[in-house]
C-alpha positions in Angstrom: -18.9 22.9 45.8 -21.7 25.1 46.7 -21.7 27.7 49.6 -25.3 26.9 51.0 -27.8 29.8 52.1 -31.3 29.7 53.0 -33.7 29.9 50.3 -36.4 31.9 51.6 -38.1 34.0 54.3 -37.6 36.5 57.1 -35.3 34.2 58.8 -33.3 34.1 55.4 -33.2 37.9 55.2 -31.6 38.3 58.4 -29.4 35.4 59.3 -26.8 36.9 57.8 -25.2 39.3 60.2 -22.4 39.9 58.4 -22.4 42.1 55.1 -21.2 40.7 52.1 -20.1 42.0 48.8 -22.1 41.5 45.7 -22.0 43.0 42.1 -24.3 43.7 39.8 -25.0 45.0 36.7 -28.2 47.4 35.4 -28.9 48.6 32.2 -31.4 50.3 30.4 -32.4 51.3 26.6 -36.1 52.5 26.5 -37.0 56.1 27.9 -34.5 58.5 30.3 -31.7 55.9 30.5 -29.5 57.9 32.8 -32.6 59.2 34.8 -33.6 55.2 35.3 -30.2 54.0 36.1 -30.3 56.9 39.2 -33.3 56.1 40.3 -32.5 52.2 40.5 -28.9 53.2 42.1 -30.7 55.3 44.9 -33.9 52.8 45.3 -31.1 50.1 46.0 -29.6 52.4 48.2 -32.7 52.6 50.5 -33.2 49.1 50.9 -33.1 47.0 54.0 -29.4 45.6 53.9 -28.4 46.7 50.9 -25.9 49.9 50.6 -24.2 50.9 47.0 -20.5 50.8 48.2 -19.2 52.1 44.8 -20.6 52.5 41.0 -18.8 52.6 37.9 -19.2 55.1 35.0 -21.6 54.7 32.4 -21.0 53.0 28.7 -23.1 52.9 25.7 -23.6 49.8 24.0 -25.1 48.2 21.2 -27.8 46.0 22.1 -26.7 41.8 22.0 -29.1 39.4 20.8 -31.7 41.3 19.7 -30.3 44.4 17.5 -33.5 46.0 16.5 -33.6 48.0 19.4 -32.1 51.5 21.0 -28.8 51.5 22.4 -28.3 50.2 26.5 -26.3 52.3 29.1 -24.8 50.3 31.5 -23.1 50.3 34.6 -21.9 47.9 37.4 -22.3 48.5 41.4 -20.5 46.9 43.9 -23.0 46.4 47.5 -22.4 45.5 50.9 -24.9 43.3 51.4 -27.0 41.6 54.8 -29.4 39.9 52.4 -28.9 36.3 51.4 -28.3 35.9 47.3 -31.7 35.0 47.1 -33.2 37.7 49.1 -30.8 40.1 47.1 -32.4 38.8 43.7 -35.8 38.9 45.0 -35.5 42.7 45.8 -33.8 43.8 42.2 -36.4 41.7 40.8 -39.4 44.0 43.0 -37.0 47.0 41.8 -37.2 46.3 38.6 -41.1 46.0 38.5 -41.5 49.2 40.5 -39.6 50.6 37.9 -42.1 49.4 35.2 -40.0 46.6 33.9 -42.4 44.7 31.3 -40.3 41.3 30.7 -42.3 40.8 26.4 -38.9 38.7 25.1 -35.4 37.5 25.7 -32.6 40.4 25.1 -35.8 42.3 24.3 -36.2 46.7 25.3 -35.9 47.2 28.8 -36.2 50.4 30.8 -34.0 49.1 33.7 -32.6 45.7 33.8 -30.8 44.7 37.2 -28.4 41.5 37.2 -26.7 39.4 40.4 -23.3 38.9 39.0 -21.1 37.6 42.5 -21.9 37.5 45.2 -19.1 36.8 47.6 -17.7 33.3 46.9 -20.5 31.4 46.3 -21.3 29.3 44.0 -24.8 28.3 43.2 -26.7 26.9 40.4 -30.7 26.8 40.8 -33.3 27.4 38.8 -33.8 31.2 39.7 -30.0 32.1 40.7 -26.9 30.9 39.3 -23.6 32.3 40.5 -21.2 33.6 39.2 -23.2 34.7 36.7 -22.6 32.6 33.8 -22.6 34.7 31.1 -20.8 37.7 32.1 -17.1 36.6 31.2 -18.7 36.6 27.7 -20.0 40.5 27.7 -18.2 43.7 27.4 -20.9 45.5 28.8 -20.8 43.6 31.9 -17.1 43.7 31.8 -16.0 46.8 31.4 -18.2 48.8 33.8 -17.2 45.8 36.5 -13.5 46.5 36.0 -14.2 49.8 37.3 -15.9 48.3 41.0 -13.9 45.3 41.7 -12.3 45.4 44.5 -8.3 45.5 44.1 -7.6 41.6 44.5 -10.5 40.6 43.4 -9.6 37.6 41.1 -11.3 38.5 38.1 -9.9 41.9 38.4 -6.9 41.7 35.6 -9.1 39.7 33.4 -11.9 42.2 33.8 -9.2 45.3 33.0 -8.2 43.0 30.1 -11.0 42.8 28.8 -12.4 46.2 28.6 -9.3 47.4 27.7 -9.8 45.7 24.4 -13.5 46.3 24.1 -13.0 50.1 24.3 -9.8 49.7 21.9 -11.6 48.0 19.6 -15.4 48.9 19.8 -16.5 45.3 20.5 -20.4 45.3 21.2 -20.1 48.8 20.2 -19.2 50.1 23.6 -17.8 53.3 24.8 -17.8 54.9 27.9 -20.6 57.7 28.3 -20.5 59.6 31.8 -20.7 59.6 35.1 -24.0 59.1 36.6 -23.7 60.9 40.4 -25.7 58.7 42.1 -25.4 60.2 45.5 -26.1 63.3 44.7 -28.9 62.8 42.6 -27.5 64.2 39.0 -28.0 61.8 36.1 -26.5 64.0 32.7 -28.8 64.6 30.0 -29.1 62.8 26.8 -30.3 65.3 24.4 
């Protein structure tokens, strides 16, 4: 069954009174990785209705789907959210533009790349938004960095642990935890 919202607007923005939690996931591979991973954290940060509740650390990984291509770092955020799923994709997806995002091919370089992976309960299946996101129980780069955000009873939490456990174990899509990007603060570490 799906959880209805509204679909677009002003009055979609702030008819939800209540904050929700999302996650997400961001990722980058072209330029200052860590630098463009801070500055999409904090930009998220300073939106209407949107506050970063908790990030996880960073992991490198081998890129999936296209491998001719620089390595990703990645990372998952948990939000408290008074934006509507839609209206919380809509502003990752101006993030991601301000931020120089040039969409040339599928799995192709990115220099930030910002994904809606839950959002509350709901359920929804559109063309612009599905949720859960339906290919994240499939990735360790999703996974493991989303381990580190969920919240304690979370339902996907022991599956998530599980899951990166066994990815950093065993190197699957060439992941491996990097750093810790501190957000608030403002320091991203350098990759020379």
């Amino acid at each position: 069954m799906d959880k209805s919202f509204p679909l677009s607007g002003p009055a979609a923005e702030a008819s939800l009174a209540t904050a929700h939690i999302a996650y997400i996931a961001l990722g980058s591979n072209l330029g200052n990785r860590s630098g463009m991973l801070l500055r999409a954290l904090r930009l998220l940060d300073a939106s209407d209705g949107i506050d970063v509740a908790d990030v996880s650390d960073a992991y490198e990984t081998d890129p999936v789907g296209y491998a001719d291509q620089p390595a990703f770092l990645n990372m998952a955020a948990r939000l408290s959210t008074t934006l509507d799923p839609q209206a919380l994709l809509r502003r990752m997806l101006e993030l991601e533009l301000a931020l120089g995002r040039v969409r040339e091919f599928r799995n192709g370089p990115r220099v930030i790349d910002l994904d809606l992976l839950l959002y509350a309960d709901a359920r929804i299946h559109t063309a612009e938004l599905e949720l859960p996101h339906p290919r994240m129980l499939e990735r360790a780069f999703v996974m493991a960095p989303l381990a580190e955000v969920l919240e304690r009873d979370h339902p996907l939490l022991e599956r998530a642990e599980a899951m990166a456990e066994a990815s950093l174990r065993e190197g699957k899509e060439g992941i491996a935890r990097w750093n810790t990007i501190n957000w608030r603060s403002g320091s991203a570490p350098s990759e020379s």
